[in-house]
MOPAC internal coordinates of N, CA, C and O (Angstrom, degrees):
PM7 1SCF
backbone

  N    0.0000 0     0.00 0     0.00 0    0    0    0
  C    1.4467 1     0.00 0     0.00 0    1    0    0
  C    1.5341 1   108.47 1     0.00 0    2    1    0
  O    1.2310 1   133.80 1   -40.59 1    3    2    1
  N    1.2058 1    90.93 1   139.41 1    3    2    1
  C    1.7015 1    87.75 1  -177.26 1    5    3    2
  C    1.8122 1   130.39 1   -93.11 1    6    5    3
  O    1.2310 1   105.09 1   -61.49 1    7    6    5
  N    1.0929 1   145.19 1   118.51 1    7    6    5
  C    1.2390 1   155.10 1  -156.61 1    9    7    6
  C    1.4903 1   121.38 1   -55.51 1   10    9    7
  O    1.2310 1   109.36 1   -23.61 1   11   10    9
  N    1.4787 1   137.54 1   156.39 1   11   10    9
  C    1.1105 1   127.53 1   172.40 1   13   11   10
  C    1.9215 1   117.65 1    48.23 1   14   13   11
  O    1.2310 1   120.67 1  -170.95 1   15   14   13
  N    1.4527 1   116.33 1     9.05 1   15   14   13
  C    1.6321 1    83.43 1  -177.07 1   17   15   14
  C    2.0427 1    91.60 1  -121.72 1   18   17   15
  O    1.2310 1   129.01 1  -152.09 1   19   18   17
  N    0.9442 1   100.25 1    27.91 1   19   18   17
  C    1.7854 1   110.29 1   151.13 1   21   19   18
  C    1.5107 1   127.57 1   -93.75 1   22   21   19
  O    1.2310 1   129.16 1   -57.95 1   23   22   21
  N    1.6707 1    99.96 1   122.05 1   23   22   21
  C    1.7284 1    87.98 1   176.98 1   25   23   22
  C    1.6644 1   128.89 1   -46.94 1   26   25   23
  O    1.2310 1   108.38 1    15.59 1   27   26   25
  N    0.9010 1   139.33 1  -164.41 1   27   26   25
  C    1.4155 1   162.30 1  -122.68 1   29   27   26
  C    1.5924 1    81.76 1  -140.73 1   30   29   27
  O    1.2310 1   114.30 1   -56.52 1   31   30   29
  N    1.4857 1   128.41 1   123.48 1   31   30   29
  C    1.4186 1   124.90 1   145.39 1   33   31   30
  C    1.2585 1   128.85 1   -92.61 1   34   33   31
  O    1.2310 1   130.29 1   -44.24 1   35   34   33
  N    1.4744 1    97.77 1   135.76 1   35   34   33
  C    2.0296 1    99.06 1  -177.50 1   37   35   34
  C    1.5510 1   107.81 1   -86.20 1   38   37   35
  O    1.2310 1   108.05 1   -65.45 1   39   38   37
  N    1.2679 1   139.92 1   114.55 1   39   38   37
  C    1.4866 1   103.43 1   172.64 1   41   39   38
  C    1.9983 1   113.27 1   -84.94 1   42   41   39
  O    1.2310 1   123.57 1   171.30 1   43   42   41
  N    0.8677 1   110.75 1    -8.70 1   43   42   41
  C    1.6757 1   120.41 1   169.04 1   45   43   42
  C    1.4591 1   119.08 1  -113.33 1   46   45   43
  O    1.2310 1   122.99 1  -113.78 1   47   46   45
  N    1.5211 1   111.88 1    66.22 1   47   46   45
  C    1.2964 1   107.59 1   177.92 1   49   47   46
  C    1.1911 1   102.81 1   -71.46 1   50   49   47
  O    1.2310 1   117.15 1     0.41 1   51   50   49
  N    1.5628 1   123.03 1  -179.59 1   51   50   49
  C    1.5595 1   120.12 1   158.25 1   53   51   50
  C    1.6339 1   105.11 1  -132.06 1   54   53   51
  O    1.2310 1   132.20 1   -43.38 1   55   54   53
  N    1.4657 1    94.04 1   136.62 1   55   54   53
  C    1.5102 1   116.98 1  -156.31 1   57   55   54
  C    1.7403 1    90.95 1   -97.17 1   58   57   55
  O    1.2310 1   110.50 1   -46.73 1   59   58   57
  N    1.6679 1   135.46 1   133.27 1   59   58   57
  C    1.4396 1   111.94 1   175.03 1   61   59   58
  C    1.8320 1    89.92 1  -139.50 1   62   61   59
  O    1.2310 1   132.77 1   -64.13 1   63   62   61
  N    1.2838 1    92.93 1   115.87 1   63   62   61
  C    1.9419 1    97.61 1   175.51 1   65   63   62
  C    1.6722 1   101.39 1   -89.57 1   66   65   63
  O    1.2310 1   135.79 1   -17.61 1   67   66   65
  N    1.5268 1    87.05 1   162.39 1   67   66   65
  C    1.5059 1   114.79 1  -163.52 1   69   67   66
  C    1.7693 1    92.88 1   -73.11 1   70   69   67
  O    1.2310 1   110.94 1   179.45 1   71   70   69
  N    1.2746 1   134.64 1    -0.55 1   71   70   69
  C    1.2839 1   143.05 1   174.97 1   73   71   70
  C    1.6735 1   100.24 1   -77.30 1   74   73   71
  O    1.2310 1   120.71 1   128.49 1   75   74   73
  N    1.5191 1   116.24 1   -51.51 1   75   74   73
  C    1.4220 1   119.36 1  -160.54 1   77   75   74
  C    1.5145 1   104.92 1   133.33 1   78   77   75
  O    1.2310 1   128.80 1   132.19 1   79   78   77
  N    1.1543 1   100.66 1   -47.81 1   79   78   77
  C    1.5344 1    90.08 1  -168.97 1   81   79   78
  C    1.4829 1   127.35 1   -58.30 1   82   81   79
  O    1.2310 1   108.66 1    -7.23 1   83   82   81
  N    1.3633 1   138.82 1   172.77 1   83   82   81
  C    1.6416 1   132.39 1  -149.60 1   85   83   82
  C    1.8267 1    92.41 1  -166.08 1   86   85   83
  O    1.2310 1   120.52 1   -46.76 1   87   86   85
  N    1.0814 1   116.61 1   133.24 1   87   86   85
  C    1.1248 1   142.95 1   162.35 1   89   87   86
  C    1.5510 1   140.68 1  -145.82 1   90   89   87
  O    1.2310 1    98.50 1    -9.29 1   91   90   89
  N    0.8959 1   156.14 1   170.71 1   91   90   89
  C    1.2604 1   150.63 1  -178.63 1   93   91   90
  C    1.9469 1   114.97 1  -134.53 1   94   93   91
  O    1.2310 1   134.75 1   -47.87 1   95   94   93
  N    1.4168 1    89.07 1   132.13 1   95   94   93
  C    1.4755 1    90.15 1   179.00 1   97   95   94
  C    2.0993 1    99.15 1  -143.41 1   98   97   95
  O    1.2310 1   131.34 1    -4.63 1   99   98   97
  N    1.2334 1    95.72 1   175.37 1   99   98   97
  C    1.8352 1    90.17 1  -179.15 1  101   99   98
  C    1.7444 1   100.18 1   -96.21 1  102  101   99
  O    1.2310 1   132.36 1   -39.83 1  103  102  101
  N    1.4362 1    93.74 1   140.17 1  103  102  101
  C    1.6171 1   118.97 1  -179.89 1  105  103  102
  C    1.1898 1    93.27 1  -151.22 1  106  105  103
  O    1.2310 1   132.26 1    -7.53 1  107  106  105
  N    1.8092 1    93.92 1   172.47 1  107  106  105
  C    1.5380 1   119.85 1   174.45 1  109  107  106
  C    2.0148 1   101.32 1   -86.42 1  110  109  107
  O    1.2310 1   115.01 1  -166.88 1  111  110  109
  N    0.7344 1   127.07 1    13.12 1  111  110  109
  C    1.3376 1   116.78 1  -172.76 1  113  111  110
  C    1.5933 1    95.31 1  -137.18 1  114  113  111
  O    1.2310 1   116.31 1   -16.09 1  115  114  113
  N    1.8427 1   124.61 1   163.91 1  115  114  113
  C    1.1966 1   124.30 1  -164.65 1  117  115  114
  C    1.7419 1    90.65 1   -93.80 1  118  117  115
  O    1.2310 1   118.90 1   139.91 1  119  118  117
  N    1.3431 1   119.69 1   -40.09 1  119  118  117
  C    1.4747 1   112.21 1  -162.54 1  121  119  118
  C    1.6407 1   100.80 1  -139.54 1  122  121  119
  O    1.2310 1   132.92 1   -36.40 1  123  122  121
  N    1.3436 1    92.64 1   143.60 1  123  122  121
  C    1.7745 1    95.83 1  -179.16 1  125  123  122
  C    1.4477 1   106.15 1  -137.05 1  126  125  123
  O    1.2310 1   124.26 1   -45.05 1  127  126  125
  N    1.2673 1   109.42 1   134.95 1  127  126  125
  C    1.4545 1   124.18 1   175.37 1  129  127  126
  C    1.2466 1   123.21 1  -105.64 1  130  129  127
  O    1.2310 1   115.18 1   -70.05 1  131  130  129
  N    1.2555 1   126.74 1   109.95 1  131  130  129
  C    1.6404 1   135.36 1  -169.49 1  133  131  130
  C    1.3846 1   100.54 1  -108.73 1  134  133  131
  O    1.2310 1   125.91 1    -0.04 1  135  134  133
  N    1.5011 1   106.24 1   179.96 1  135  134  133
  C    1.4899 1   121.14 1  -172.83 1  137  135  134
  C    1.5575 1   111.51 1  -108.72 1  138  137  135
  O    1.2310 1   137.98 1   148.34 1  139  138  137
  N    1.6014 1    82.75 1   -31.66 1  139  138  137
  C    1.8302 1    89.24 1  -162.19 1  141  139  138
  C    1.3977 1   108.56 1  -146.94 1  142  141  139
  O    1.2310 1   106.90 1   -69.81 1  143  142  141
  N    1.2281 1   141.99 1   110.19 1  143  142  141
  C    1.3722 1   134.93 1  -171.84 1  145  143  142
  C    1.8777 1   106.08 1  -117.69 1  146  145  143
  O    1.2310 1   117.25 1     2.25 1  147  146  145
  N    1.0527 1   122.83 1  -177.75 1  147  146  145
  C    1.4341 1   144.74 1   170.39 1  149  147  146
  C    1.3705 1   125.84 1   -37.93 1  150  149  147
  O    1.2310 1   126.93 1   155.36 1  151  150  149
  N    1.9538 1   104.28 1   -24.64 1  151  150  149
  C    1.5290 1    89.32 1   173.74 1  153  151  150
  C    1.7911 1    88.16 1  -119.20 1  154  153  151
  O    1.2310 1   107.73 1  -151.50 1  155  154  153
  N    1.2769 1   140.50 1    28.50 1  155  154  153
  C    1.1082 1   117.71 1   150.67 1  157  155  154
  C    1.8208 1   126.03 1  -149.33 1  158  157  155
  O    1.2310 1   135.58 1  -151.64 1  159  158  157
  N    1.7847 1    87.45 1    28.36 1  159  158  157
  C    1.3191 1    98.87 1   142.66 1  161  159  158
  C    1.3677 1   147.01 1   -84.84 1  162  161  159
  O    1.2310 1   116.37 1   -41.37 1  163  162  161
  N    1.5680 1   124.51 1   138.63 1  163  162  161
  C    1.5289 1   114.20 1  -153.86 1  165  163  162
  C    1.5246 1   113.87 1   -62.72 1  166  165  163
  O    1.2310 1   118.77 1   160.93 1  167  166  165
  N    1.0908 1   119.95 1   -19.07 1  167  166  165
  C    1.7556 1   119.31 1  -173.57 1  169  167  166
  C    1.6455 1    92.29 1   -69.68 1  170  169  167
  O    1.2310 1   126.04 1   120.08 1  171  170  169
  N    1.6971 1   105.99 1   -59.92 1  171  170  169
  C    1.4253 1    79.84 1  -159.98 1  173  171  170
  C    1.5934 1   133.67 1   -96.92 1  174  173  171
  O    1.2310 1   126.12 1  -163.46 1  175  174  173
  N    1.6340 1   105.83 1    16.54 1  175  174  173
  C    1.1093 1   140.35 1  -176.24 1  177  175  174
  C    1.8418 1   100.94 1   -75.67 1  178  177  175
  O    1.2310 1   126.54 1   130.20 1  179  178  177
  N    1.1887 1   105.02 1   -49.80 1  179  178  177
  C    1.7536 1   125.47 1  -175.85 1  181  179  178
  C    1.6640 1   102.71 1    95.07 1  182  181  179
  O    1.2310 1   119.44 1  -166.26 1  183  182  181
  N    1.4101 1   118.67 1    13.74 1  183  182  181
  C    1.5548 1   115.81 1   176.99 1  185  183  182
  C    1.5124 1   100.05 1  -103.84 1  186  185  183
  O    1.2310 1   112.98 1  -125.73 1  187  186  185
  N    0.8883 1   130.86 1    54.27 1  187  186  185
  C    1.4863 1   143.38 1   161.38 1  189  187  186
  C    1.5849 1   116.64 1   -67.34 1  190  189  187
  O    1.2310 1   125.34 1   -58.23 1  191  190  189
  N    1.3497 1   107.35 1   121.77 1  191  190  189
  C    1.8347 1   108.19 1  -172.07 1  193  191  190
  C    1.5790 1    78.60 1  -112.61 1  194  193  191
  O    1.2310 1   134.82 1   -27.89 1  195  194  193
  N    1.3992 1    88.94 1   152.11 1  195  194  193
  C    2.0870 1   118.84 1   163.95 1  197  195  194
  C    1.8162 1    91.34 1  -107.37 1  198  197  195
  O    1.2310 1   138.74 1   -62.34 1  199  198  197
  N    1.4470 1    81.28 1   117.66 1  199  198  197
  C    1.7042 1    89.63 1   147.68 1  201  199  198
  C    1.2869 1   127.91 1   -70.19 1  202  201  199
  O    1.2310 1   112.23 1   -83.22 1  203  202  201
  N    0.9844 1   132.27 1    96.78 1  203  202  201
  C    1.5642 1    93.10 1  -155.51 1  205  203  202
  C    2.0993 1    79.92 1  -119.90 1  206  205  203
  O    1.2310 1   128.50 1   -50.92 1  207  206  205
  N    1.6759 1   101.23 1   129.08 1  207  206  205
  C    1.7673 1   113.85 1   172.24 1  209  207  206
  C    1.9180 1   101.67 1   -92.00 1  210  209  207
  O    1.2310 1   125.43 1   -56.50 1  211  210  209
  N    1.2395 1   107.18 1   123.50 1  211  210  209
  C    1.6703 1   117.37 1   166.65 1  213  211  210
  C    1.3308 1    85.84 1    37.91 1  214  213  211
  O    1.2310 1   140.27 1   -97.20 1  215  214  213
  N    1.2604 1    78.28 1    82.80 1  215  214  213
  C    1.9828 1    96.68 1   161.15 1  217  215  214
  C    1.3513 1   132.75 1     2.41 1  218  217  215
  O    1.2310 1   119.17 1  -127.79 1  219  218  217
  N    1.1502 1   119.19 1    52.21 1  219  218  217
  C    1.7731 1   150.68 1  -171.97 1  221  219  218
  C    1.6069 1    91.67 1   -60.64 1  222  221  219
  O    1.2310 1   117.34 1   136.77 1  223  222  221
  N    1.3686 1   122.67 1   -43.23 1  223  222  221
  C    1.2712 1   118.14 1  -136.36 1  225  223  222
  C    1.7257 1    75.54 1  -103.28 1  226  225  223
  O    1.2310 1   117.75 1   126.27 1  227  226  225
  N    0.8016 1   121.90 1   -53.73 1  227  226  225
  C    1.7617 1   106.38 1  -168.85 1  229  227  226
  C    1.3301 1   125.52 1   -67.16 1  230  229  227
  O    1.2310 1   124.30 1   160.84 1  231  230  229
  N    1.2588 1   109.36 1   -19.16 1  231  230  229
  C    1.5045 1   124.02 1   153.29 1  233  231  230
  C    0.9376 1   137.75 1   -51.52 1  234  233  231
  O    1.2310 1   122.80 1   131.64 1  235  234  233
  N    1.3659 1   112.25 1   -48.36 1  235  234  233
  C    1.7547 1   126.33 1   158.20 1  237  235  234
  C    1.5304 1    99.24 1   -69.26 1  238  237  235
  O    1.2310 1   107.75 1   151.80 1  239  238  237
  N    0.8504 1   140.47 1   -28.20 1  239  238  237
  C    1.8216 1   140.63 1  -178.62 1  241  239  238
  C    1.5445 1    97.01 1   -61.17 1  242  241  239
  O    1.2310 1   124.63 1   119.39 1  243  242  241
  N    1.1446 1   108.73 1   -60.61 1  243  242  241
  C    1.6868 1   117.87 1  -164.19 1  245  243  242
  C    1.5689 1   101.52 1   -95.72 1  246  245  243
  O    1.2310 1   108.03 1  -155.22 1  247  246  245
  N    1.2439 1   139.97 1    24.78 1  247  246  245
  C    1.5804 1   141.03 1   141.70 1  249  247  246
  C    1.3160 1    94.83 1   -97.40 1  250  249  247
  O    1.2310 1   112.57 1   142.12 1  251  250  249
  N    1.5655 1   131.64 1   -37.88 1  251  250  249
  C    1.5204 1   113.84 1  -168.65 1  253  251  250
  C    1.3510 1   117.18 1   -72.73 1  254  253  251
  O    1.2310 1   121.52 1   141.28 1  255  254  253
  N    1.6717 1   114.69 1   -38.72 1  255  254  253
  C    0.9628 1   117.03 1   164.72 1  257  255  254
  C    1.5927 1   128.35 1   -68.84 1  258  257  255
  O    1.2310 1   119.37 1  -178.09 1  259  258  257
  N    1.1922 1   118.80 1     1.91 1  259  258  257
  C    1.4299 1   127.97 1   177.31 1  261  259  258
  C    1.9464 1   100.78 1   -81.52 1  262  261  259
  O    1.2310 1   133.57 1   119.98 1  263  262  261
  N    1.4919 1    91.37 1   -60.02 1  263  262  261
  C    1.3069 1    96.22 1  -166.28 1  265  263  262
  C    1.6769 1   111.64 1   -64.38 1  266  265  263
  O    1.2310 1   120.89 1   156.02 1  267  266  265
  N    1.5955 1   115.90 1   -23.98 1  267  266  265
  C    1.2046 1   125.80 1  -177.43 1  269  267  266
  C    1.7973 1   106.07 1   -62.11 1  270  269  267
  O    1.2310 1   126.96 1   140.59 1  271  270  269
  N    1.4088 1   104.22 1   -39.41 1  271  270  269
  C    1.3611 1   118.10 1  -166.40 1  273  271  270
  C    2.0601 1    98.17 1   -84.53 1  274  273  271
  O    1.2310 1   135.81 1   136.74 1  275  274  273
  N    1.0577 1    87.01 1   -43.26 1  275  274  273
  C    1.6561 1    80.86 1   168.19 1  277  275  274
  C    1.8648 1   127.54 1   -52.41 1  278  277  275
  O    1.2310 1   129.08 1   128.63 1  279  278  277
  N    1.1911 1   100.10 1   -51.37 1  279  278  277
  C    1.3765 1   115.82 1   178.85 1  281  279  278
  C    1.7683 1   123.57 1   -70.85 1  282  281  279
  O    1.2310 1   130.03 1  -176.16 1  283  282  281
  N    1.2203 1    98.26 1     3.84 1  283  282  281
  C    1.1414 1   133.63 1   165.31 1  285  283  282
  C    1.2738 1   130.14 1   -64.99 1  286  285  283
  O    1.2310 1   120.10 1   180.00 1  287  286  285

């Protein structure tokens, strides 16, 4: 393995999302700026919107429930 050509490890970087919030985790860099982290992304927040274009999404609702009711 070859010597010296690995960055520098941080073990307390500080992580700061475009929300506000700030945490620290280990990286190669001292500070990192994100957009979107864990408490204000929609999955894991539970405020998750469906786009939904010409009603794509209710369509598949009412084939699933067709086929659900079929198999029945």
């Amino acid at each position: 393995m070859k010597t010296d050509i690995h960055p520098a490890y941080v073990s307390d970087a500080k992580v700061v999302c475009a929300c506000g919030r700030t945490f620290t985790v280990g990286s190669t860099k001292a500070k990192l700026e994100v957009e979107i982290c864990s408490v204000c992304h929609p999955f894991y927040s539970g405020n998750d919107k469906i786009l939904d274009a010409a009603g794509r999404v209710e369509k598949f609702k009412a084939r699933r429930a067709a086929a659900t009711k079929k198999s029945k």
